[in-house]
LUMDO-733821 format. One line per 2 residues: number of its first residue (from 1); their letters; for each residue x, y, z of N, C-alpha, C. Coordinates in steps of 0.05 Angstrom, whole numbers, plus 5000, padded with zeros to 4 digits. Example, Ala and Ser with C-alpha at 12.3 -4.5 7.8 and 13.67 -1.06 7.14 Angstrom:
% LUMDO-733821
1 = as = 5264 4886 5156 5246 4910 5156 5264 4934 5156; 5257 4955 5142 5273 4979 5143 5258 5001 5157
END
This chain:
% LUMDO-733821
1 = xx = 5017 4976 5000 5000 5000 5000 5018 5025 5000; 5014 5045 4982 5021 5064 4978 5022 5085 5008
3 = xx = 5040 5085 5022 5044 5111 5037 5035 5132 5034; 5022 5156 5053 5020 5178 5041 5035 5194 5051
5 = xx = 5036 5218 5036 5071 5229 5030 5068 5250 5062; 5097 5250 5067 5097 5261 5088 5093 5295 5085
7 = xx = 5078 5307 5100 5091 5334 5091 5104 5355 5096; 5119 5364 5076 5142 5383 5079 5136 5408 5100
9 = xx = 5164 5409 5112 5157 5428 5132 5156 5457 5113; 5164 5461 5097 5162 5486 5079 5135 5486 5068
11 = xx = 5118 5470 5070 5090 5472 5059 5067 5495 5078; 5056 5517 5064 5045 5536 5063 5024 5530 5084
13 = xx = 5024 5509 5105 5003 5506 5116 5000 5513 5152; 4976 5525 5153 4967 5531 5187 4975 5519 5205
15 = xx = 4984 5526 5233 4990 5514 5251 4958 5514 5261; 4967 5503 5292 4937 5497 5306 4924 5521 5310
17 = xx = 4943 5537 5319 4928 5562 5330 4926 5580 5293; 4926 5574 5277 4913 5587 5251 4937 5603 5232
19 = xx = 4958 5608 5253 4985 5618 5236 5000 5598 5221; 5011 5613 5207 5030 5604 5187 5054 5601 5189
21 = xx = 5072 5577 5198 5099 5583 5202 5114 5594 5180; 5137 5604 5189 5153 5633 5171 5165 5609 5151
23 = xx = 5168 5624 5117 5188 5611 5106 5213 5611 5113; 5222 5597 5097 5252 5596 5101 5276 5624 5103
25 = xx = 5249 5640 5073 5277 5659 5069 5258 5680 5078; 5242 5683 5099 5230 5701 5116 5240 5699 5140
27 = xx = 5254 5684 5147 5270 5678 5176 5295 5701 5160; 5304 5718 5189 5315 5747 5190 5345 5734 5187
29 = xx = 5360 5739 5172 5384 5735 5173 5406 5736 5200; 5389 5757 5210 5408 5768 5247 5395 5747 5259
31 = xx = 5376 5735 5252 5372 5717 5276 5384 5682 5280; 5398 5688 5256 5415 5653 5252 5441 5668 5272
33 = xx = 5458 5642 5286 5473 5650 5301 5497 5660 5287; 5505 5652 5264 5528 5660 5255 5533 5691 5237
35 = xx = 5500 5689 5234 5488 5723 5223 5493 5736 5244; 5481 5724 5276 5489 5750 5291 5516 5753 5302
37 = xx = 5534 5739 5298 5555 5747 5303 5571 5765 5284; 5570 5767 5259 5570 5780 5252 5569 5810 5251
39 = xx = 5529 5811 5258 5530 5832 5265 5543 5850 5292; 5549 5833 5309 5561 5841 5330 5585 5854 5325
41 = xx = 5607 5835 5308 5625 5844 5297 5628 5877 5289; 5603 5878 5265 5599 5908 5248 5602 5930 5273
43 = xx = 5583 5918 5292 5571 5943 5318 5594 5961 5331; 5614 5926 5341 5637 5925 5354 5658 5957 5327
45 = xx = 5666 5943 5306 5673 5953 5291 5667 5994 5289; 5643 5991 5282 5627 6016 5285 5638 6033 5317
47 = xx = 5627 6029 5335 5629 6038 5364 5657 6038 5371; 5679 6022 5366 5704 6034 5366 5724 6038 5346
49 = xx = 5709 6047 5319 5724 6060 5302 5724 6083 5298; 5688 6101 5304 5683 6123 5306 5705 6145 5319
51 = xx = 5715 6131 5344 5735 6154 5355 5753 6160 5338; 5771 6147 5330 5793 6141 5311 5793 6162 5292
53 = xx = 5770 6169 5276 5769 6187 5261 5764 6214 5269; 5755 6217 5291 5750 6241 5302 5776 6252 5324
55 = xx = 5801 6237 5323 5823 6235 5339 5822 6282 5335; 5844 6285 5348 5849 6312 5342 5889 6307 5319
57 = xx = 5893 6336 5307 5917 6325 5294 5937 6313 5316; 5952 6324 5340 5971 6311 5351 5971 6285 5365
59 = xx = 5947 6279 5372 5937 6253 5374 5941 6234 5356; 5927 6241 5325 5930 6224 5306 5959 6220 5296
61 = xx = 5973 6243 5301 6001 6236 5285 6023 6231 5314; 6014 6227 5332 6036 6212 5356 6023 6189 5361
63 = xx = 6000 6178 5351 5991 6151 5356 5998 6139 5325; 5999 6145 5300 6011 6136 5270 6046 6144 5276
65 = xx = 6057 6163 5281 6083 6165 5296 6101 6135 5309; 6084 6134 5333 6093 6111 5350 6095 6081 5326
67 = xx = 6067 6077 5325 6058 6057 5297 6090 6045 5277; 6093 6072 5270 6116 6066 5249 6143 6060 5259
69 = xx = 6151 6068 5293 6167 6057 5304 6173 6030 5318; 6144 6020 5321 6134 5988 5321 6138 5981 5305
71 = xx = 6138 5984 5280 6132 5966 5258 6169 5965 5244; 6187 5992 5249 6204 5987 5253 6228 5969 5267
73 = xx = 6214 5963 5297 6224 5942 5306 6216 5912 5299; 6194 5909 5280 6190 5884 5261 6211 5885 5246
75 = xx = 6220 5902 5229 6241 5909 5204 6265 5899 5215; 6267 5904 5242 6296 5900 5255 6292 5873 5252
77 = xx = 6289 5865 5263 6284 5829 5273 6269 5819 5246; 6262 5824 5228 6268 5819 5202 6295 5816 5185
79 = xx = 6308 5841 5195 6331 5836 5176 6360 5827 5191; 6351 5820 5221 6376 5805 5234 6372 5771 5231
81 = xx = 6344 5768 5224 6342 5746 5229 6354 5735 5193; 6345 5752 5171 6353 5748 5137 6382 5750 5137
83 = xx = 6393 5766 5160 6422 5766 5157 6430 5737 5167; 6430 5732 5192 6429 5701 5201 6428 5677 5191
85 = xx = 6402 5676 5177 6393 5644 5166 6397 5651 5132; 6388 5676 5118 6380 5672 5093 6357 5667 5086
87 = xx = 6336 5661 5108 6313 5650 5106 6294 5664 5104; 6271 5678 5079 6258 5694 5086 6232 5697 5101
89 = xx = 6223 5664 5100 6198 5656 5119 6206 5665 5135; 6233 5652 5153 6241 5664 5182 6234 5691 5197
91 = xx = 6245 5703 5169 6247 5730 5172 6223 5747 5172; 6201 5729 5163 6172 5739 5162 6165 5731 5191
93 = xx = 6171 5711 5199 6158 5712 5221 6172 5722 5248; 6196 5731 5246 6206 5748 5263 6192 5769 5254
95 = xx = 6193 5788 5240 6176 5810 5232 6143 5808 5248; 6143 5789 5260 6107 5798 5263 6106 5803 5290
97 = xx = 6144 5814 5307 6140 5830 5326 6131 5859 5318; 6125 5868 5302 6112 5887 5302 6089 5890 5300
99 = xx = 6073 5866 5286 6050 5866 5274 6035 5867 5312; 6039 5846 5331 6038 5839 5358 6041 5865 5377
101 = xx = 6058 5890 5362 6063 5910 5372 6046 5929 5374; 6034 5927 5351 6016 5953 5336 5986 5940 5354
103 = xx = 5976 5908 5362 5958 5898 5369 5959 5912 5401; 5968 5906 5411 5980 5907 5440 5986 5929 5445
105 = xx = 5989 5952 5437 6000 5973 5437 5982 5999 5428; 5961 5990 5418 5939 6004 5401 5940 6019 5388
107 = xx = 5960 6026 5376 5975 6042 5356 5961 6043 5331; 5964 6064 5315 5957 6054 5285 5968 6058 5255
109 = xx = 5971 6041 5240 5971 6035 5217 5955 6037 5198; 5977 6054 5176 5957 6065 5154 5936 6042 5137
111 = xx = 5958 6022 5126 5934 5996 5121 5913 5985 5134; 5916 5992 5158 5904 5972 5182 5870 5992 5187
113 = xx = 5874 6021 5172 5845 6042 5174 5827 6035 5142; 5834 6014 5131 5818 6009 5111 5787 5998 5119
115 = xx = 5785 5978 5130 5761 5969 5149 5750 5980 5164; 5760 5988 5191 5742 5999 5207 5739 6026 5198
117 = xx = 5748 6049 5191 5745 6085 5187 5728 6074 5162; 5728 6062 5143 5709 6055 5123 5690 6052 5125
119 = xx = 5689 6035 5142 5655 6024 5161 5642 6041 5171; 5663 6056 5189 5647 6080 5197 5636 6098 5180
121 = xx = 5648 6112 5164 5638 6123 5139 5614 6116 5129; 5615 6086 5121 5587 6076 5110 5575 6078 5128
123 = xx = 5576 6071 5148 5557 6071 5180 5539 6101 5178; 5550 6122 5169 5536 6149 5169 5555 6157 5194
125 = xx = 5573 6147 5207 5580 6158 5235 5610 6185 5228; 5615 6183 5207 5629 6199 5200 5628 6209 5162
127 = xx = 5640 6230 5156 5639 6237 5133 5674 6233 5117; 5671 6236 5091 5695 6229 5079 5716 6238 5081
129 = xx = 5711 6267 5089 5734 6283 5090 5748 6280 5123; 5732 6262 5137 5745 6258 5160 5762 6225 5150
131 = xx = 5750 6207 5130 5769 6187 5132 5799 6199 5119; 5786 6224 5098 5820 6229 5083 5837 6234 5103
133 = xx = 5830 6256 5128 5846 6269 5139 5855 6241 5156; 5849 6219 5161 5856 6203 5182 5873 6183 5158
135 = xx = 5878 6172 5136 5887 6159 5117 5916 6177 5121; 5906 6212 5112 5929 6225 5114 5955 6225 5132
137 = xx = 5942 6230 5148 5958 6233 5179 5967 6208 5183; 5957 6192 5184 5970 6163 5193 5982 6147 5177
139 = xx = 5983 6156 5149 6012 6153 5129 6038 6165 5145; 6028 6192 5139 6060 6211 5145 6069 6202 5174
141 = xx = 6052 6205 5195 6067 6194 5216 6074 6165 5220; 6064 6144 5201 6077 6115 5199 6110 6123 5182
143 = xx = 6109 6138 5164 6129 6137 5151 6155 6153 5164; 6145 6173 5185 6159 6187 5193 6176 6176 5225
145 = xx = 6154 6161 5233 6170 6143 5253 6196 6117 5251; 6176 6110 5223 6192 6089 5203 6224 6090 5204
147 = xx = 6217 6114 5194 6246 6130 5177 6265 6141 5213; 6246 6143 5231 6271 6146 5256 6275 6120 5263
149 = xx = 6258 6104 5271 6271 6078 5268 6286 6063 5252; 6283 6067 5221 6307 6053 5215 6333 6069 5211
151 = xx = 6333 6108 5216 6368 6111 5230 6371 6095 5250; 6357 6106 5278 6373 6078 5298 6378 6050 5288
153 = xx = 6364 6047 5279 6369 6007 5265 6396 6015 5246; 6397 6024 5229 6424 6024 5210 6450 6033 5227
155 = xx = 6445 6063 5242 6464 6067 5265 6473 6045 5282; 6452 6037 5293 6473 6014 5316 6477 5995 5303
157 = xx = 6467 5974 5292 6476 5951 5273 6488 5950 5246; 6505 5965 5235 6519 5974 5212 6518 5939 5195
159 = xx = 6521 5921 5209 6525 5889 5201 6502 5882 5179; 6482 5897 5187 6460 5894 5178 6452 5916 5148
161 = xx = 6478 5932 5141 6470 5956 5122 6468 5932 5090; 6491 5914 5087 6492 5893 5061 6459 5883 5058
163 = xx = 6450 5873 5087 6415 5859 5072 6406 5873 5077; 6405 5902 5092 6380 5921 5088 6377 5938 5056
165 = xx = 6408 5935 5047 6403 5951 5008 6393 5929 4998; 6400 5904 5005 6385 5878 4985 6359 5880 4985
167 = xx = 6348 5875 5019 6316 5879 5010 6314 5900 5011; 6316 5924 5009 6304 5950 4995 6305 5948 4960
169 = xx = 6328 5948 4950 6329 5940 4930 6300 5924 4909; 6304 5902 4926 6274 5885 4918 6253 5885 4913
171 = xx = 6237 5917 4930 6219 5923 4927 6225 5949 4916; 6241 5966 4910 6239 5996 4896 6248 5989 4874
173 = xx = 6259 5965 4860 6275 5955 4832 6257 5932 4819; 6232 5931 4836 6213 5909 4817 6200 5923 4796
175 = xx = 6191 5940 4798 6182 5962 4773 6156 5967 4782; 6139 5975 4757 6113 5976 4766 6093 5964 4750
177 = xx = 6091 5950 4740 6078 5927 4725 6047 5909 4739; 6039 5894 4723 6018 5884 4730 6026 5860 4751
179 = xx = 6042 5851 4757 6052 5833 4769 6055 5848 4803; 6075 5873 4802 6079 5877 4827 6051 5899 4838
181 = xx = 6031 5900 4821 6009 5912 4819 5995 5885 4846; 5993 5864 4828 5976 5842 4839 5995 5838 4873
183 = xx = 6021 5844 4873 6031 5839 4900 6020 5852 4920; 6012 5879 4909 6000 5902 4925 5977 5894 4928
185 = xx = 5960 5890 4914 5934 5885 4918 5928 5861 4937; 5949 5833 4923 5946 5812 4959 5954 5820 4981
187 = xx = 5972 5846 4984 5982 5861 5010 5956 5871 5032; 5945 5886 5008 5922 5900 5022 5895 5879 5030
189 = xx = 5891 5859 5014 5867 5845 5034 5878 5826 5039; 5912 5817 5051 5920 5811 5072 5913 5817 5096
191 = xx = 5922 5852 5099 5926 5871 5127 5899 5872 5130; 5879 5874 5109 5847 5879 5115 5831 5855 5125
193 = xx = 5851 5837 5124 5835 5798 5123 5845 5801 5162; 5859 5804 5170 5879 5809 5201 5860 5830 5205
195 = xx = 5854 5856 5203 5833 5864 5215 5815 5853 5220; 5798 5843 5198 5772 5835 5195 5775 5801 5228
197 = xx = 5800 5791 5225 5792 5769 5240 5789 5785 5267; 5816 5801 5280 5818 5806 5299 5790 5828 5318
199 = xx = 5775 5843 5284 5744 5854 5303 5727 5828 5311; 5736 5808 5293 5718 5780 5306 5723 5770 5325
201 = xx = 5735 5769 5340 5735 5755 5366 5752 5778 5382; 5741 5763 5407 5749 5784 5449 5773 5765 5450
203 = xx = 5777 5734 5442 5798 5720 5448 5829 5732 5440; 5844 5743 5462 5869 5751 5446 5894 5748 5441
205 = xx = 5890 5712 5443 5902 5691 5431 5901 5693 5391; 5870 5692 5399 5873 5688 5377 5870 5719 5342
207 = xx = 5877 5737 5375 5888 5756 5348 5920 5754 5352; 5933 5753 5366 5955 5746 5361 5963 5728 5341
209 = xx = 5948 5708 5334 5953 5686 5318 5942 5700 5283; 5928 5722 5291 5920 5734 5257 5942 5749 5256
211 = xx = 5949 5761 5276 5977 5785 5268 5999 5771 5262; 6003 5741 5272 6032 5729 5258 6031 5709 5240
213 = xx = 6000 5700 5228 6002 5703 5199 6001 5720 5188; 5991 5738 5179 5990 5760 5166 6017 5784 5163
215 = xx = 6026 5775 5187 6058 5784 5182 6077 5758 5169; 6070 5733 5165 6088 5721 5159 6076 5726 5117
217 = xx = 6049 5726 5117 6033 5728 5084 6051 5759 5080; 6058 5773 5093 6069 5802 5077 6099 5804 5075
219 = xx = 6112 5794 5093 6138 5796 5104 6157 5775 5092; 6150 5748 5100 6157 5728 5085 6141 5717 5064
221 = xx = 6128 5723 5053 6124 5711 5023 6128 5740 5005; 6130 5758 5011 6130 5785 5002 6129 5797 4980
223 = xx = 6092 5799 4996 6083 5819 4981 6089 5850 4987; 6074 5870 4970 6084 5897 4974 6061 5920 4989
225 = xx = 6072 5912 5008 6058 5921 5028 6070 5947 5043; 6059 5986 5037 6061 6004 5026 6088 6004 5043
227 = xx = 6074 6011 5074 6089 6024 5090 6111 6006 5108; 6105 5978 5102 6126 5954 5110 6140 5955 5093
229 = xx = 6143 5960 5075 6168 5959 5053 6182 5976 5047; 6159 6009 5045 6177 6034 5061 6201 6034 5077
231 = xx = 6194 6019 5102 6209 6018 5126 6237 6005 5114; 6234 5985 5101 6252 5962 5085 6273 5987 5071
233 = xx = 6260 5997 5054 6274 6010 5039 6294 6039 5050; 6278 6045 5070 6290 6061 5087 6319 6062 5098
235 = xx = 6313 6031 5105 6344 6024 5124 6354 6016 5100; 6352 6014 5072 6378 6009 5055 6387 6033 5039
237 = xx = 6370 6058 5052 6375 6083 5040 6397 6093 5053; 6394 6096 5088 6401 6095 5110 6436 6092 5116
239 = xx = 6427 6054 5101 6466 6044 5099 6482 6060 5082; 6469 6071 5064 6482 6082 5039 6491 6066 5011
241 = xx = 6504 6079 4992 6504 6065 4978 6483 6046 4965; 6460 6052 4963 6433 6042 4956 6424 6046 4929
243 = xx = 6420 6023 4919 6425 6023 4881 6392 6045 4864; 6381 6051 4890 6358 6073 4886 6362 6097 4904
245 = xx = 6339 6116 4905 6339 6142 4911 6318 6143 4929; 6312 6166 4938 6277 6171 4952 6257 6175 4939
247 = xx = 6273 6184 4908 6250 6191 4890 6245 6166 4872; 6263 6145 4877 6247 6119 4863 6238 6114 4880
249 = xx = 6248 6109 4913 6221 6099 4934 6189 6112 4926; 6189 6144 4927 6162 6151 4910 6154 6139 4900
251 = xx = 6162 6129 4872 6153 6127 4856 6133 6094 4854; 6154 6084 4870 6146 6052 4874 6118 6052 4903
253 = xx = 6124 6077 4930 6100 6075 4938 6084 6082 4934; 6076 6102 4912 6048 6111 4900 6040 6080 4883
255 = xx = 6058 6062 4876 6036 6047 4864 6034 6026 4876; 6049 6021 4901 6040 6001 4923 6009 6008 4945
257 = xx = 6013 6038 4948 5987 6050 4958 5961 6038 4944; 5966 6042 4918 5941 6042 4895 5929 6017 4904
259 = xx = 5957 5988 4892 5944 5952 4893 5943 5953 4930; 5948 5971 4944 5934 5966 4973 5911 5973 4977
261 = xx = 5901 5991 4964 5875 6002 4965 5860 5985 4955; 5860 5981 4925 5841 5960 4914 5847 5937 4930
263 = xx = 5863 5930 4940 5862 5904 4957 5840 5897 4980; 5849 5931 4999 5838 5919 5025 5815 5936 5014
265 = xx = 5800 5958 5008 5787 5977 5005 5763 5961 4986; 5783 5966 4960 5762 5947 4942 5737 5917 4940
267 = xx = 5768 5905 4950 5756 5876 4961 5754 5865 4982; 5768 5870 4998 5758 5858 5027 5736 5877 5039
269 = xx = 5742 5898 5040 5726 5916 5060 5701 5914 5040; 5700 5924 5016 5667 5931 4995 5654 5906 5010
271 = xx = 5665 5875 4990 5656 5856 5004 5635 5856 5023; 5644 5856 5050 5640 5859 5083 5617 5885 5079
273 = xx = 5620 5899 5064 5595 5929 5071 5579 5915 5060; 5587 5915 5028 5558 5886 5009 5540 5871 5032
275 = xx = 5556 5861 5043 5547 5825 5064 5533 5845 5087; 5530 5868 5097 5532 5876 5123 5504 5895 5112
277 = xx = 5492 5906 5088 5480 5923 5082 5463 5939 5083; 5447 5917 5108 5417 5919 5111 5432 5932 5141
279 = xx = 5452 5926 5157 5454 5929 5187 5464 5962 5187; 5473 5963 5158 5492 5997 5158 5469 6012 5137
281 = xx = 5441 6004 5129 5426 6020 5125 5403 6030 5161; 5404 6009 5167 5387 6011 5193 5409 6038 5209
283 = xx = 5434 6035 5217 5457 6052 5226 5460 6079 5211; 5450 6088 5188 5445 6102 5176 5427 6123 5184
285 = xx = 5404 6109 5189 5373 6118 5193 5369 6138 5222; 5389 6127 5244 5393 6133 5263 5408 6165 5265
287 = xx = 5399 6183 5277 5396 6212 5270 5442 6212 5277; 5454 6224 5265 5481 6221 5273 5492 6240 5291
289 = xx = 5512 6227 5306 5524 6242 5324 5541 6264 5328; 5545 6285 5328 5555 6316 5315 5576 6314 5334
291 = x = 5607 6310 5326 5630 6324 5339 5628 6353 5337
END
């Protein structure tokens, strides 16, 4: 005898009390657990990125200042460790004392304001001309800390001036082509992929563990990543004798900026606003808060 068919829980029909259970794709996306974490994430994101852009100038450029002197002491222990072994993994992952630095230290990095000051922006919580001025500032004072850290680094360790022109070299003598284009662009939704984990979780284990991959994906596999390679090039400017200038450094970080932008800006961060759209129209709606 023929069974009769069971029926589907997606079938259009009345409960006892006369309602309709919800379809499938009428169930709210925030209410699956992995949707709301998410959204938590965005909130998290939102509520402490807002300040950041509203910093005042000496704030912003002694907190991007400090930044580039952290990330200098990655560079060091980068290039003692390439002098050492030869090894450039090694040397990537010595380098992600900085990345650990900039975490722990709350400092900031110009790559590292692609996600959250973006968010905010879309959020309605700030306007554009406050992300430029914060993009701005926290270039020059990464680069400018950079550049005092790697005198002291070339000053006291002279041992170290032969592999600091090598890898400078490397990255101001690759050219500017579609190739070191694409290095830039995996640089940037590297540093934007390490944000994105570390707004995801309170565990800070396990941002430590995004900051020293993400320093070993830039450092040791090396890509061109603006203001880490800056620093690089710095200390082989530094030693002297450096088979480039400051005006090829220019020339090579305006188009490492560019494939960092489209990297973290374009694709990782658009991405994440796409996926998030309905939570940063609702954040929108909400009357904004006037510095």
């Amino acid at each position: 005898m023929t069974q009769p068919a069971t029926q589907s829980p997606d079938d259009d029909e009345p409960t006892s009390d006369g309602t309709r259970p919800p379809m499938p794709h009428e169930v709210e996306d925030h209410n699956l657990p992995r949707e709301s974490k998410l959204d938590e994430s965005l909130d998290r994101i939102v509520e402490e990125g807002r300040p950041r852009l509203y910093r005042r100038w000496p704030e912003l450029l002694t907190t991007a200042f400090i930044a580039g002197m952290e990330v200098a002491l990655g560079v060091l222990a980068l290039l003692w460790v390439e002098n050492e072994t030869g090894s450039a993994g090694l040397a990537g992952l010595a380098f992600s004392f900085g990345f650990i630095a900039l975490l722990l230290g709350h400092s900031e990095l110009f790559t590292e304001g692609f996600l959250v000051p973006v968010t905010v922006v879309a959020a309605g919580e700030a306007r554009t001309r406050h992300l430029i001025r914060f993009w701005f500032g926290t270039m020059v004072g990464n680069l400018a800390g950079g550049w005092v850290g790697a005198w002291l680094t070339m000053t006291a360790l002279p041992e170290l001036h032969a592999t600091a022109r090598q890898a400078g070299t490397h990255y101001v003598n690759a050219g500017i082509d579609g190739r070191t284009l694409a290095l830039a662009v995996l640089a940037g939704s590297a540093i934007t992929l390490m944000t994105r984990m570390q707004n995801g979780t309170d565990d800070v284990m396990a941002k430590l563990i995004a900051s020293i991959g993400a320093a070993f994906l830039l450092a040791g596999v090396g890509l061109f990543h603006s203001i880490l390679d800056s620093l690089i090039a710095f200390n082989g400017l530094l030693a002297g004798h450096a088979p480039y200038s400051y005006l090829d450094w220019l020339g090579w970080f305006g188009w490492a900026v560019l494939g960092n932008v489209i990297g973290g800006v374009g694709l990782t961060t658009l991405l994440r606003l796409i996926r998030s759209r309905r939570q940063l129209s609702e954040l929108r709606a909400k009357p904004p808060e006037v510095n």
